[in-house]
N, C-alpha and C positions, 0 to 999 in steps of 0.2 A: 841573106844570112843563113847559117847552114844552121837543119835541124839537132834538138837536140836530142839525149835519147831518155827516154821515160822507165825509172829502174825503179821497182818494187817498193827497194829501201827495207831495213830490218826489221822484223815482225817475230817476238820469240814468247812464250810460253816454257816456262820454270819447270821442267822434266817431260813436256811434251812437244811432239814434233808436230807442223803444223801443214795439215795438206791442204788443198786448195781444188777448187774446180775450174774448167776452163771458165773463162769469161764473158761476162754478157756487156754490150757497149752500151751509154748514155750521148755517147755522141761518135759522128760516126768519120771518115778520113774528106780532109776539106775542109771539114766548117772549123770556125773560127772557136775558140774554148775562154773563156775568161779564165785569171788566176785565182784558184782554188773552188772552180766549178768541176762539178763530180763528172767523170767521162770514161767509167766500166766498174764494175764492179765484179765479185765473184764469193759463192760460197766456201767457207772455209770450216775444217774438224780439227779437234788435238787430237794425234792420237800417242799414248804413253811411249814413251822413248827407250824404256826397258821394261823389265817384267818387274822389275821391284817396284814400277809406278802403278798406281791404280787408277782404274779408269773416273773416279770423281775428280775429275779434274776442274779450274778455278771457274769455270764458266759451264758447266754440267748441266744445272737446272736449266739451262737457256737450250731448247733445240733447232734454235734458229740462229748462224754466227755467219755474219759475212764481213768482208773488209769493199769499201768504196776508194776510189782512188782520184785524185786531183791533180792537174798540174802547180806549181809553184809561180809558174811566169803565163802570162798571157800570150796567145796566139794560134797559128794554125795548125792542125793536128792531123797526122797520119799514123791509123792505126797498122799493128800487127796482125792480118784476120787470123792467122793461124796460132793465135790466142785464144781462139773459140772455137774449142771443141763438136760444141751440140750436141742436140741429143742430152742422154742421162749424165754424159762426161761435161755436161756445162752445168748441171744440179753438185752431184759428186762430187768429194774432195781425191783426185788423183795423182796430182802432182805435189811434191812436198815445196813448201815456200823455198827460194830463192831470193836473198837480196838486190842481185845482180840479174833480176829477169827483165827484160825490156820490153814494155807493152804498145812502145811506139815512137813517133817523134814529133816534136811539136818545133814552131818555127816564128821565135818569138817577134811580136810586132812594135816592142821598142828595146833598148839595152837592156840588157840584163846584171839586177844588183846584186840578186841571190850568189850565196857562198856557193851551193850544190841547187841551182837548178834544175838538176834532170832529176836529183831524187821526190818522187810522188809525196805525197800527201794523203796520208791513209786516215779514213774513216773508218772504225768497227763499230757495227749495231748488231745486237743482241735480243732474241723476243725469248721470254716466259710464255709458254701456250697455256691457253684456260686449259685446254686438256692436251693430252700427250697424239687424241686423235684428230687434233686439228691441224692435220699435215696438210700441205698446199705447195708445190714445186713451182711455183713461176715468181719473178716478181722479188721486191725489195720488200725483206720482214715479211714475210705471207702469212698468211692464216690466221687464225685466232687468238691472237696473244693478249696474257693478263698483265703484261710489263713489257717496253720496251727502252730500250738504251741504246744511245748512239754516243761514243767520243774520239776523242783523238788530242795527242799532246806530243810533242818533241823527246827529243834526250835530255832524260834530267827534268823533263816538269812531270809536277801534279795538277791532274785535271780539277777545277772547280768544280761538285756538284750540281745542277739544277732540277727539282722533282717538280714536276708540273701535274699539277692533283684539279684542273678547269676542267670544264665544261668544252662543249663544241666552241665556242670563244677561245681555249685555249688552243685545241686541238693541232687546227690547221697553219696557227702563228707557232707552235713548238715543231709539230711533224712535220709540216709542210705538203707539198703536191702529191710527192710520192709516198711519203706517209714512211720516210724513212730519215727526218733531218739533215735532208743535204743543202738547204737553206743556211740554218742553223751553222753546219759546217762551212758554207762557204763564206757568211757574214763575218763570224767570228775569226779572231788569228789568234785570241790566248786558250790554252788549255783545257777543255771543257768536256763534261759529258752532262748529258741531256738523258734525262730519266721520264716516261710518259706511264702514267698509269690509266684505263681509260674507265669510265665510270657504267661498268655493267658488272652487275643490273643499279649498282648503290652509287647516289653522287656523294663525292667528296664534301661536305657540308662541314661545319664544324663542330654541332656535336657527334657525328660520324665519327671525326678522326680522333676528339678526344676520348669515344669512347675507344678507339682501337690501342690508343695511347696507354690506357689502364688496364687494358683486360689480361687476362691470368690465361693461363693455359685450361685451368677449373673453370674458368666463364666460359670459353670457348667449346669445351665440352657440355655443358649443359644449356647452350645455345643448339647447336649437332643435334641434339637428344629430342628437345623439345621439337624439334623440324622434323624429325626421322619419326619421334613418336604421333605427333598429328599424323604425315602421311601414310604413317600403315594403321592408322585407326579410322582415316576420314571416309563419310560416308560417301566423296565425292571422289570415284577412283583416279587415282593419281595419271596424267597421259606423260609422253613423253617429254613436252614442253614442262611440264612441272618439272620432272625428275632434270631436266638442262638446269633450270631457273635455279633449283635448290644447289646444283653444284656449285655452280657458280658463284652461289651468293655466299654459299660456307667457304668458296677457294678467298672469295675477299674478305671478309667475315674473320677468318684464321690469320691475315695477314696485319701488317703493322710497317707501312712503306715508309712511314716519318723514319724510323726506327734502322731501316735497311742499310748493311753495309753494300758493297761492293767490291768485285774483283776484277780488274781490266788486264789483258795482254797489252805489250805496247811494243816498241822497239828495242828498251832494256830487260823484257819479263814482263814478269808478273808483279802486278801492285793490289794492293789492298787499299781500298778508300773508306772512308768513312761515312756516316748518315749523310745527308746533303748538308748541304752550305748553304742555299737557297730554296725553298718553296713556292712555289706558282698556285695560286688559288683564282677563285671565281666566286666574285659576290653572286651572282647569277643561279647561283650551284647553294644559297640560302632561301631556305624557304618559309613562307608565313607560317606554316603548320605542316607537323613532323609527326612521323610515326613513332611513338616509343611502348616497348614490348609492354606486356602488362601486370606482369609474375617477373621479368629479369632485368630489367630495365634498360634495356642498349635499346639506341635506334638504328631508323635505317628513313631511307629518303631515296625511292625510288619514280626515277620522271616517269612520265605518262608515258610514251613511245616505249619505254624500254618496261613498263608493267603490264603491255599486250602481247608480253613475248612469253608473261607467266600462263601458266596452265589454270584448268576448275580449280584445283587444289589447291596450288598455290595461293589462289586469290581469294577462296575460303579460308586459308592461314594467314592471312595479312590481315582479313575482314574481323575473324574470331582473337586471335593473339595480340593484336596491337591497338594501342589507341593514339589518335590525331591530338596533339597538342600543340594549343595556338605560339606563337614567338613572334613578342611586340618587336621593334628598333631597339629596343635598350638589352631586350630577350638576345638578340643577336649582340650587342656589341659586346655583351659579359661573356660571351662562347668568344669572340674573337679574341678580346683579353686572354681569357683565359688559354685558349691554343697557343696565341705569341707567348705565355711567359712559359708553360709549360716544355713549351718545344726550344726555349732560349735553355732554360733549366737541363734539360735532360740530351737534349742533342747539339746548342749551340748554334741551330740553324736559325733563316731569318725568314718571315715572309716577306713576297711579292704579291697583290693581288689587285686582277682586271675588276676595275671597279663597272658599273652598269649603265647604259646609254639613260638618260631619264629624258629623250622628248622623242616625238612621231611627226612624219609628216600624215599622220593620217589620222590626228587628234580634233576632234570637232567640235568640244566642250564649250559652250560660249558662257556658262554661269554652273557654278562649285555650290552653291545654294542648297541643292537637292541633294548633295551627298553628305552623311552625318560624320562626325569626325571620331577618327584620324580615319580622312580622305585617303591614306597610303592603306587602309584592307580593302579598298574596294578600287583604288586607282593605282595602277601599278605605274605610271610616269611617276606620281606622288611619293610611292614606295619606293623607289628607284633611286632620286633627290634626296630621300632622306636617308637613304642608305649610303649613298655617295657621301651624304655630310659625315655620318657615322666616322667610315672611314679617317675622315680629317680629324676629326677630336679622338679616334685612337691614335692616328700618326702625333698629336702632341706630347703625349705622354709613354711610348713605346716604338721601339723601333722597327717601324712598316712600311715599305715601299707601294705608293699608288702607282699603279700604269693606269691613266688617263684615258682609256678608251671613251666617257664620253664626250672630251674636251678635243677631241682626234675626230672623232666620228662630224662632230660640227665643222673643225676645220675643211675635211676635206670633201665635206656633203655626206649624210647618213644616208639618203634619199637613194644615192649611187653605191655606196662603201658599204654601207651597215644596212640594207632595208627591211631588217626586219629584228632587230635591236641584241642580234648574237653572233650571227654566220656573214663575216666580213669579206672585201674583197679582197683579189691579190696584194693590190697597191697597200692596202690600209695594213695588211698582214705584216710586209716588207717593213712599214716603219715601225711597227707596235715589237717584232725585231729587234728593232736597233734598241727603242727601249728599254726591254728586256735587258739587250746586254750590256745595255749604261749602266740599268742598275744594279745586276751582280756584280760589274767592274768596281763600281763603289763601293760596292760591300766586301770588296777582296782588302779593299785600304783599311776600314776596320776590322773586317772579321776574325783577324788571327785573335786577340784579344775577349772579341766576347765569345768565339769557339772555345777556348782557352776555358774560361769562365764556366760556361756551361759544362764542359767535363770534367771540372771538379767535382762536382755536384753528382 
């Protein structure tokens, strides 16, 4: 069977031109490729098409823009090497996109049903840097970013939103290996962009996001203020790692991802999308007791791992400014209420969320006797179950999609998949996956309706 040939396909940007840099491969000439397995990618810049454009173009804030590429049919792949530059010229955008550019040929290993075959399958991901100096040249998505987005959609679609606001549970089932959604892309065939926010230094919690949901520009300012004023008064002089911690926590702090539109390039332009459609959570990402300020009253819910990355200062500001307040089961289910209807109200979007393993194989408890109740403050299995139940009695009276992780983690052994009740294996990843996307596909049959609903409002 003669090979076929691997062409760009259209990529355009609404008053800007689109260059590109040589190519870096995912897979190299010989091996076998499956259909719509990612096999090179490259850096990509707008840059304005005339002087009357300015340079804030629809993807600006992002200084990380690459396009991934797929084939549409399965089989065996020879590449073009002299697609790969090297050097600065495989970072760099120096070539202006071409539809008609051929990146190789594939040699498919059963009939072919596809209409256009040879045309690629473009991935674009996108990263927001915590700071503007966290440049990193190698690599898919590098450096430090406070937002990442990966989509891709046909002529003529709109992509579904998904904001994934989890924990390391979600992490590695939304990013994947490479930590750029090529998973993601290749499982999926409808329209989609995948939004990841990752939780530093603040987890995603629910009163977190409800507080981000309300807050004023005024709150936010006098949030700034009180952080700035501690550290140029504290007697504990402020190190470097403070001065990181505190950026960082105001760059989240100022932000409102529920809230976020979006702007994607695609093959007909530029589109504009809306808040998401779907949100990804993590019961795991709630916690028994929360920080909340003591004068402003927002909180914050900072894990452990990521609160030895603050400075003296900082952790004299957490110690002095805030206070620990307890949150029963029923504490947590009225924040979760309260987010779903909020977020139905005002954005239209739905949640999803990874509910929590509740058993060990390294549980050795042979009598409950000795612990005073409610056994869930002092037994996290305990707290787990009853969190899990939580869930079920909001799914009857509001619309909440469970992913079943600890109903998964049983089937396919936690002992080998899950051993340590968050950080899953490959396998367990791949079907928690498919889940995911069973359940935004569900949610595509109703949501026009209750999006509808929600932006009346």
């Amino acid at each position: 069977m003669n090979g076929i040939p691997l062409r760009f396909g259209p990529l355009m940007s609404d008053g800007y031109t689109i260059v590109r840099s040589g190519l870096r491969w995912l897979r190299e000439t010989g091996q076998f490729c499956r259909a719509g397995q990612p096999i090179a990618y490259c850096n990509i810049s707008l840059e304005p098409s005339s002087v009357r454009v300015g340079r804030n173009h629809a993807v600006a804030d992002e200084l990380e823009l690459q396009v991934v590429f797929a084939p549409r049919v399965s089989g065996r792949l020879t590449i073009h090497p002299e697609m790969t530059r090297g050097g600065y010229l495989s970072i760099r955008g120096v070539d202006a996109w071409k539809p008609d550019t051929v990146l190789g040929l594939i040699e498919p290993d059963q009939p072919v049903d596809e209409s256009d075959p040879g045309r690629l399958r473009l991935l674009v991901v996108a990263g927001r840097r915590m700071t503007a100096l966290a440049d990193v040249h190698s690599g898919l998505l590098p450096g430090w970013n406070g937002r990442t987005r990966g989509w891709w959609c046909e002529d003529g679609e709109t992509p579904a939103t998904l904001l994934s606001l989890g924990l390391c549970d979600a992490t590695g089932v939304i990013l994947g290996e490479q930590c750029a959604f090529l998973e993601m892309f290749e499982a999926a065939s409808d329209a989609m962009q995948f939004v990841f926010i990752p939780d530093h230094p603040v987890a995603p919690c629910a009163p977190v996001l409800l507080d981000q949901l309300s807050r004023t520009p005024a709150q936010f300012e006098a949030i700034a203020e009180d952080l700035r004023r501690f550290l140029g008064n504290s007697t504990v002089p402020p190190t470097a790692d403070d001065w990181m911690f505190a950026g960082a926590l105001l760059a989240v702090l100022r932000n409102t991802p529920l809230k976020d539109n979006y702007n994607i390039i695609s093959s007909t332009g530029t589109q504009r999308l809306g808040p998401a459609d779907a949100v990804l959570l993590s019961l795991s990402a709630e916690p028994q007791s929360i920080l909340r300020h003591r004068t402003l009253g927002y909180h914050i819910h900072v894990m452990r791992h990521h609160q030895a990355a603050a400075g003296p200062a900082i952790q004299a500001w957490l110690t002095s400014a805030f206070e620990p307040v307890k949150r029963s089961i029923d504490a947590i289910r009225r924040d979760y209420e309260k987010l779903i209807d909020t977020l139905a109200r005002t954005t239209g979007g739905r949640i999803l969320v990874l509910n929590r393993m509740s058993t060990s194989g390294y549980e050795d408890i042979s009598s409950y006797m000795a612990f005073d109740a409610p056994m869930s403050d002092t037994l996290s299995n305990i707290a787990a179950k009853e969190l899990n139940l939580m869930l079920h009695d909001i799914a009857e009276t509001r619309e909440l999609a469970i992913i079943d992780v600890d109903a998964l983690a049983a089937e396919l052994g936690a002992g080998q998949h899950l051993p340590d009740g968050i950080h899953q294996s490959g396998q367990m990843q791949v079907v928690l996956r498919q889940q995911i996307l069973q359940a935004v596909s569900d949610m595509r049959v109703t949501a026009p309706d209750v999006r509808a609903a929600g932006r009346d409002h």
